[in-house]
N, C-alpha and C positions, 0 to 999 in steps of 0.2 A: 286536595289531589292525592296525599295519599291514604286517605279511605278509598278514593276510586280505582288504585291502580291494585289493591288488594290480589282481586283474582288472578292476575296476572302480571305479579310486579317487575318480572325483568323484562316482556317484552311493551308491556307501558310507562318501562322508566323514559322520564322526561331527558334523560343522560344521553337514549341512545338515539330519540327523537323526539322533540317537544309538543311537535302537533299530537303526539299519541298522547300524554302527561295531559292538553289542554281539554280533550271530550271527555276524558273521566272525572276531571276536575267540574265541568260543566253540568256531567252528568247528576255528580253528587250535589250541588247548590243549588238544581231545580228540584230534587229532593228535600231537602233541606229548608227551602221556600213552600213546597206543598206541606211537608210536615211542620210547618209554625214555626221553625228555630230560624227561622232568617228573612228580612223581606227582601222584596225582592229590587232595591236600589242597591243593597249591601254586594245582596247576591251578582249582580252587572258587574257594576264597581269590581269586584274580583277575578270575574271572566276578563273584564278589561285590563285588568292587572298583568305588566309584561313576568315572565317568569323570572325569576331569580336564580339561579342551580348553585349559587355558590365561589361560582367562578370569576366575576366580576370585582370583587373586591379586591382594595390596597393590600390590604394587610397579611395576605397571606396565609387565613387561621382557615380556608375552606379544606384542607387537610388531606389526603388521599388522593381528590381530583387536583390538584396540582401533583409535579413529578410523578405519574404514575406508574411507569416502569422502573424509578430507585423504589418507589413506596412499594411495589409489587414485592421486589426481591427484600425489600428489607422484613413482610409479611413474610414471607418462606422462610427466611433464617428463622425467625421467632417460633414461628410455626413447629417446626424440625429441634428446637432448641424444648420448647416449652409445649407445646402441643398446641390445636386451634382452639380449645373450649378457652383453656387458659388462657392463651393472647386476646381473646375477644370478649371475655366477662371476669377475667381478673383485674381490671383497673390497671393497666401496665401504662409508667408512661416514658415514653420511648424518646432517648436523642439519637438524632441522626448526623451524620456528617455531610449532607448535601447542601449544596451552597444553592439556592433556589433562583438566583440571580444568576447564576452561571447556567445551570440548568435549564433555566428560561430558553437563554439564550442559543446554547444548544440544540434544545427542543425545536425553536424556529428554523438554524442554520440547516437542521435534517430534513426540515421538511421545505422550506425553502431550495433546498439544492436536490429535494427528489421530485418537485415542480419541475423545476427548472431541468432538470435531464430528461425525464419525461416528454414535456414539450421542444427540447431541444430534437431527442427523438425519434418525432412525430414529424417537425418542421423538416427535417434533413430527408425524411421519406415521402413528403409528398412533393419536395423538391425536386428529389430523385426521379419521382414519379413523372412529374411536369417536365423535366430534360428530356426522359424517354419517350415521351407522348411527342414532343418539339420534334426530336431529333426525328424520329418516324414521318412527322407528315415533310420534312426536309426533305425526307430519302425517298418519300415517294413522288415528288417535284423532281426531283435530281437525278432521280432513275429514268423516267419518261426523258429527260435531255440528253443523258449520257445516250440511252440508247439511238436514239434519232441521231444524235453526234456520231456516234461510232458505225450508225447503219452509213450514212452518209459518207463518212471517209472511206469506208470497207468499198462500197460501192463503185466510188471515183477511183479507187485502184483497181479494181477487175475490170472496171470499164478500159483503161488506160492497158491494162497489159492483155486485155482481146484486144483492140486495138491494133498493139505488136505484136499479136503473134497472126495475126489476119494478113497484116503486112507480109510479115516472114515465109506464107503459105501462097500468098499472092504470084513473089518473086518466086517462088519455086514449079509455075505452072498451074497452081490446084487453085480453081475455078468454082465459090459456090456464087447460088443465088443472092440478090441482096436478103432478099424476105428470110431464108436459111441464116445468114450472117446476123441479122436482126435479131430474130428468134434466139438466138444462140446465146446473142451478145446479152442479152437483156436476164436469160437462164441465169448464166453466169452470175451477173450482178446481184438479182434476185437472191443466189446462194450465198453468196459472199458477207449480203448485207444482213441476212437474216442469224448467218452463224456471228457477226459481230454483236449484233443486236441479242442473241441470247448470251451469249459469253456476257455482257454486259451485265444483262438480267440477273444471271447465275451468281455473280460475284456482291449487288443486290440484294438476291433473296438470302444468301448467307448471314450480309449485313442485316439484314432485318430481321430473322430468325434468332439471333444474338441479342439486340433492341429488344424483341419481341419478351425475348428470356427474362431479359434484366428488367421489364417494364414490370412484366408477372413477379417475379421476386419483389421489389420495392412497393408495391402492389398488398403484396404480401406483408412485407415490413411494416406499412402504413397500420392493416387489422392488429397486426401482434404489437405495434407503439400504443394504439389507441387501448386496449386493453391491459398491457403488461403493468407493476406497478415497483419501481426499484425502490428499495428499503436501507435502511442504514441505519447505523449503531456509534452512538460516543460515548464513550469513559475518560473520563480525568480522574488523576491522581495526585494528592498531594505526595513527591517525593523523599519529603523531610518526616513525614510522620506515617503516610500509607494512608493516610485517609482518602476514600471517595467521595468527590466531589460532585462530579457528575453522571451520571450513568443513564443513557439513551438507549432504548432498544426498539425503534420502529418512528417510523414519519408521526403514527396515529394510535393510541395502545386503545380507543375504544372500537378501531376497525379491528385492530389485530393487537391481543395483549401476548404474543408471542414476546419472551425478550433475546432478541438478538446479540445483547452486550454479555449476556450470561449461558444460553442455551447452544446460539448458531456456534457451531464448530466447521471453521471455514479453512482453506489453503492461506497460511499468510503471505503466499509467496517472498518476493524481497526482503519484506520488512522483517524476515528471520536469518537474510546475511549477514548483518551486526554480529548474532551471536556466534556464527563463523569463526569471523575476525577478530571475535575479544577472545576467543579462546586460543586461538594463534598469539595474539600478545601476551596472554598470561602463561604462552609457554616459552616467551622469551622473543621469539620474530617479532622486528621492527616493520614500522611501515613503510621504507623506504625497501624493502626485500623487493626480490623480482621473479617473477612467474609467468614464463610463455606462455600467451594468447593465442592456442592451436590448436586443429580436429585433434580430440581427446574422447577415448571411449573407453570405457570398463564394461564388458559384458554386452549385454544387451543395451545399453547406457551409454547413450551419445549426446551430452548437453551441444548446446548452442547459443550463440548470444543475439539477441533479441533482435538486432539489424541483421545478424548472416555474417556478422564479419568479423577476420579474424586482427588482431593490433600487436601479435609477435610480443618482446619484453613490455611485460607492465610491472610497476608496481603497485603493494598492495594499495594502496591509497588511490592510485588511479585507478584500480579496478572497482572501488566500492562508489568512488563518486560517479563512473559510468552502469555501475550495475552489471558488471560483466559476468556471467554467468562461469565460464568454463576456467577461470583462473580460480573461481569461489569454489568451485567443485576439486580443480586441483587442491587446493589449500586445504579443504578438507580434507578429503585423501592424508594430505603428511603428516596434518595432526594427528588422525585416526578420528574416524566418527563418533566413536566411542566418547569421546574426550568433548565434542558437540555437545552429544546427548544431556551429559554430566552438567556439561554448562547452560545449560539452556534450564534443567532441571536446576540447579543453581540460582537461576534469577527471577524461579518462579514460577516457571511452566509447568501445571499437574497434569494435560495432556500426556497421551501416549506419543514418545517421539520414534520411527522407525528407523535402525540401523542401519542405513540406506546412504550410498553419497546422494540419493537426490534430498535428502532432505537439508542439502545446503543450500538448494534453491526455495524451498517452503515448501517440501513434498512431506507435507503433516500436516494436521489437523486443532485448532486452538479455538476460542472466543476471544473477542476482543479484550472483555477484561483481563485475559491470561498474558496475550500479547503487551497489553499497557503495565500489568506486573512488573512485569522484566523492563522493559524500557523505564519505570521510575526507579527500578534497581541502578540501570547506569544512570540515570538522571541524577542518586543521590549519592554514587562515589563507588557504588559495589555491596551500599547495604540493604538487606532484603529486609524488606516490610510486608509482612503479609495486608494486604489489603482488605479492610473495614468499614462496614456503611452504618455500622449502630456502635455510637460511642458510650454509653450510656442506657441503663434500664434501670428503671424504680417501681417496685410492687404499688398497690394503693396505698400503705401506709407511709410510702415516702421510704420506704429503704433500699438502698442500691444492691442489687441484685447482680446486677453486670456492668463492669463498666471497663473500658481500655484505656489505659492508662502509657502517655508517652513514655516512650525507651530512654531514659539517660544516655548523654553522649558517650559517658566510659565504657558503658552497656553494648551498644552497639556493634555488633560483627560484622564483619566484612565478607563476604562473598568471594570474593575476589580482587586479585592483587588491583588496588586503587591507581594504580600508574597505569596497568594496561586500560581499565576503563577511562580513566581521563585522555590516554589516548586514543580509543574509540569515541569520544564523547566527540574529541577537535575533528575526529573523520567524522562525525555525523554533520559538526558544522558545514565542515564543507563543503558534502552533501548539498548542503541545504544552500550552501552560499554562491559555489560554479558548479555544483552534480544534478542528477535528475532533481532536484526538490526545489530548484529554482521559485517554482510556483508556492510555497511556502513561507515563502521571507517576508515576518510580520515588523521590521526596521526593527531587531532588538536582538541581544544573540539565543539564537534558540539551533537546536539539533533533531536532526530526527533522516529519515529513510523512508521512500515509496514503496508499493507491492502490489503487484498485479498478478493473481493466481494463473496458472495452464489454463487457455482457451479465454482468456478474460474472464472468469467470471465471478472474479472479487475483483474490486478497488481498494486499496489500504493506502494508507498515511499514518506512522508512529512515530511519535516525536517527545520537545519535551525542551522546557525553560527551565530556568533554576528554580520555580516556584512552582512550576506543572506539568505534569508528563500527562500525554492525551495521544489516543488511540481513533483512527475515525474509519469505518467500514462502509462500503456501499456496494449494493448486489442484489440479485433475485432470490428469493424463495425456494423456488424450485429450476435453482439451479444455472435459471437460464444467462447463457453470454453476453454480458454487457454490452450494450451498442448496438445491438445486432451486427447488420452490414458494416457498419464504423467502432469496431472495438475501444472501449475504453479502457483508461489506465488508472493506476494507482497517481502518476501526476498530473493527470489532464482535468481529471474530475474531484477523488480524495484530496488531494494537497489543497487546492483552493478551498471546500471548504472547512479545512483545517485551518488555514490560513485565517477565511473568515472569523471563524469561532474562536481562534489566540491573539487576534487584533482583538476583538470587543472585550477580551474578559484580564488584558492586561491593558487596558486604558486606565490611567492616571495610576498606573503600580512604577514606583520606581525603578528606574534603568538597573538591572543587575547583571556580569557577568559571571562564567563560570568559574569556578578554582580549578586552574591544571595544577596538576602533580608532576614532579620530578621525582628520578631516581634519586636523586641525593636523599630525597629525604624516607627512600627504603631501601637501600642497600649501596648507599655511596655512589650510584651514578648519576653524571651531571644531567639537566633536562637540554629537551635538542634544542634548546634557543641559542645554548653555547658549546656545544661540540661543534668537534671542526665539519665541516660539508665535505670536506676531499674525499671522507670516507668511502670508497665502494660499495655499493649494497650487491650483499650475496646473494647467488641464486638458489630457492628452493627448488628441491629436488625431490623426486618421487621415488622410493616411499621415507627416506630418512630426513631430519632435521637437525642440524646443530641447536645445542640448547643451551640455556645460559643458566643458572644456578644463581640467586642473589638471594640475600636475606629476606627476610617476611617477618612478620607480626603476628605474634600468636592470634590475633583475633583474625586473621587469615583463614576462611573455610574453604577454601579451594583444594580441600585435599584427596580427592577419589584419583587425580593424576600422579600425583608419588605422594609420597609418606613425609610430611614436612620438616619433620626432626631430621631424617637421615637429609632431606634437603640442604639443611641447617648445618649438618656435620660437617657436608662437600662440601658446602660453600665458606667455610671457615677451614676447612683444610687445604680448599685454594686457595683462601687470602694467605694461611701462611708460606704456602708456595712460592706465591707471586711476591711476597715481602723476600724469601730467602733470595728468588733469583732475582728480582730488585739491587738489594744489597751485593747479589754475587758477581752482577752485570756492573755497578759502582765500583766493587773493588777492581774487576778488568779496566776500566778506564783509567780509573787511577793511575793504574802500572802502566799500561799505553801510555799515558802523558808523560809522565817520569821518564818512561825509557826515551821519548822524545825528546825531551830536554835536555839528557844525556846525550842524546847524538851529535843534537845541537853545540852544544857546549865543549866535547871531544872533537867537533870539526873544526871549533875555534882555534883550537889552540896544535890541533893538525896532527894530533894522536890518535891514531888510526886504531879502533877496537879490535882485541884475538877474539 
């Protein structure tokens, strides 16, 4: 086979079609048999031979044709690193960090659930199709009744009020013929029944012109299901180290070796409100604050929430588990967008983010791997890991050349203050436990956030166990609105098979929860399992913010918002504040009590104080 596919080896690889691989193969063994080097049982026997490509093995060693969208991207780093002569005839031999079992499994879920929308799709449009077809031959049964019904009634009243008025002209002298009165009487009705009978029509041909409309669009719908081809993208991340694990860019990389997980730079819409709200708590707002749910506009800039409705005080936590757009965009606003950008840039994102309050709804631009970045940044407490597919490189003589070597845990910085992420982490639960993400709950604790771009036309789902943070995208190409006629979502479609893909790949992994964090253990405040509830939560307010000042950790890189030293200084120059008027507030009680006792004591004995 491959002396035959010579002349033309990429469009006679057996890869991209088998039947083309098998006549050149054919072609060379009757050669081969006319020139003496084979007879001709051998030669059969081998035509009869099923093909092998490679693919078919346990083992795993057919190399390249498995994962070919990580292997793809992991060829370009090298490539970019080392050059292509180099990667390809210098003996390199390469570890990678893909887990090929997960990836497997991945690979299927993509393409399984771009089946499955597909034909979901199609099925919904020629249903469509078939109501409007029904409804039609109804209305034209129902139109022939009405009318005859309405000619009929029309009729029986102009007959009945000629009648009375024949009567009426009778008593007054005026005399016609019956044949005249006949004539007349029948005119009438005639008119009567014909103008019911079109009114009827009219109100019909509307109806059906409408029918007519909606049969042609679905109609329509039907050609563009049957042709359109919806695409998606997974990334998994190990949290604790950055390693990738899985990386998906397409249902099929030998239809389309486009990689979507690295190239597509999509709207993430929701699934970039997190970074909102962590940047809100790491400037000190709790989630119990409260922020009116009302027409709100800046400029040209009038969000709105995805039902139309407004819900007056929320809190933050109630707005993130419903997805409420216009309290996200106030929120932004207090912090300043600025302080967004910072953070998002913080957890990962090398995307361009624009200065914009729409970009508290995802009005920017990422891949999936950039978005799954940042989500295993909160996934592992607020520390950034840059994300890695090649662990390991060896020249041919066996020497390491490159190799990534895990962070020590003393090593490790923080991003960002670890209390406000652990409090985003338990809002993502929730999310996931009574918020949109419902459709995600793999029975184990896991966190994450829906996201459906302007006009539908990404699905997203970002989430994240204590062992993996995963990223799942689903969309057109070129652009086009999910759903068509029936829009999808980030939880109608993405979350299940997120869902799917975090069942199969934590089966028989032990149950683990997350580590929340208390202030106690950065800067002396209790965590809210034990502060009192009475508390009132304040309301934020546009454009200012009360802030709160607490200790931090030098390994704390949250610093493009203030200067952490001078943070460091206030906040110990409160404490000794708050110790003096402590102390100053103790010595007033004191004396309060004493002079109490004093009163007391002077009233006993009936000596009245000057």
């Amino acid at each position: 086979m491959l002396a035959g596919i010579i002349p033309a080896p990429e469009y006679l690889s057996p890869y991209r079609d088998p039947s083309r691989g098998k006549k050149p193969q054919a072609r060379t063994l009757r050669r081969m048999v006319e020139a003496g080097f084979l007879d001709a049982a051998t030669a059969a026997a081998a035509v009869n031979e099923p093909l092998r490509l490679g693919l078919e093995g346990d083992d795993g060693s057919s190399g390249p044709w498995r994962a070919p969208y990580f292997v793809s991207e992991v060829l370009y780093e090298l490539y970019q690193k080392y050059g292509r002569d180099e990667v390809l005839q210098g003996g390199f031999q390469v570890h990678t960090t893909v887990d090929l079992a997960m990836q497997e499994v991945a690979e299927k879920a993509v393409n399984d659930a771009g089946i499955e929308y597909d034909d979901e799709r199609i099925v919904l449009a020629q249903k469509a199709v078939e109501r409007c077809v029904e409804a039609l031959g109804i209305l034209g049964q129902a139109r022939e009744q009405k009318m005859e019904q309405a000619a009929l009634v029309a009729a029986t009243k102009a007959r009945e009020q000629f009648q009375k008025l024949s009567k009426i002209e009778s008593s007054k002298g005026k005399e016609t013929s019956e044949e005249e009165r006949s004539k007349a009487e029948e005119l009438a009705v005639s008119e009567a029944a014909n103008k019911a009978s079109e009114a009827v029509k009219r109100r019909f041909d509307l109806t059906e012109e409408a029918l007519s409309a909606s049969l042609a669009e679905h109609q329509e719908e039907v050609k563009k299901a049957s042709k359109a081809r919806v695409e998606g993208a997974v990334v998994a991340i190990d949290p604790v180290r950055g390693a990738v694990r899985v990386l998906v860019g397409g249902r099929d990389y030998y239809e389309s070796n486009f990689n979507r997980a690295t190239q597509a730079y999509r709207p993430p819409g929701s699934t970039f409100k997190p970074i909102v709200y962590l940047a809100a708590l790491a400037e000190g707002i709790e989630r119990n604050h409260v922020i009116v749910d009302e027409p709100y506009s800046v400029g040209d800039f009038s969000p709105e929430n995805y039902d139309k409705k407004f819900r007056g005080q929320v809190t933050l936590e109630e707005s993130l588990l419903r997805s409420l757009n216009v309290p996200t965009v106030k929120l932004c606003a207090a912090i300043g967008v600025d302080k967004v950008c910072r953070m998002g840039k913080a957890l990962g994102i090398d995307s361009y983010l624009p200065h914009e309050l729409s970009l508290s709804l995802g009005g920017c631009e990422m891949t999936p791997l950039q978005l799954a970045t940042a989500y295993s940044t909160i996934a592992s407490g607020g520390v950034l890991h840059k994300p890695y597919l090649i662990s390991r490189v060896e020249n041919y003589q066996g020497r390491v050349i490159e190799e990534v070597k895990p962070i020590s845990t003393e090593h490790r910085e923080t991003v960002v203050d670890e209390y406000a992420v652990s409090e985003l982490r338990s809002l993502l639960q929730a999310v996931v436990d009574r918020g949109t993400g419902r459709a995600a709950r793999i029975g184990r604790p896991c966190a994450g956030k829906t996201g459906t771009s302007d006009g539908h036309r990404d699905a997203w789902f970002a989430g994240f166990t204590p062992m993996l943070s995963c990223v799942v995208w689903l969309g057109y190409d070129d652009n086009t609105p999910l759903g068509g006629i029936w829009p999808a979502t980030g939880s109608s479609h993405a979350a299940p098979l997120w869902r799917d893909f975090m069942k199969r790949v934590h089966e028989g992994v032990p149950f683990e929860k997350f580590h929340d964090v208390g202030r106690d253990e950065f800067g002396g405040r209790a965590p809210r399992r034990i502060r009192k509830k009475s508390r009132r939560p304040r309301i934020v307010g546009l454009p200012e913010i009360r802030k709160h000042y607490r200790r931090h950790d030098k390994k704390v890189l949250w610093r493009d918002v203030w200067d952490w030293e001078k943070a460091s200084s206030a906040w110990e120059e409160r404490e000794r504040m708050q110790e003096w008027t402590a102390d100053r507030a103790k010595r007033a009680e004191e004396i309060k009590t004493m002079k109490e006792q004093l009163q007391k004591a002077l009233a006993k004995t009936g000596i009245t104080p000057s």
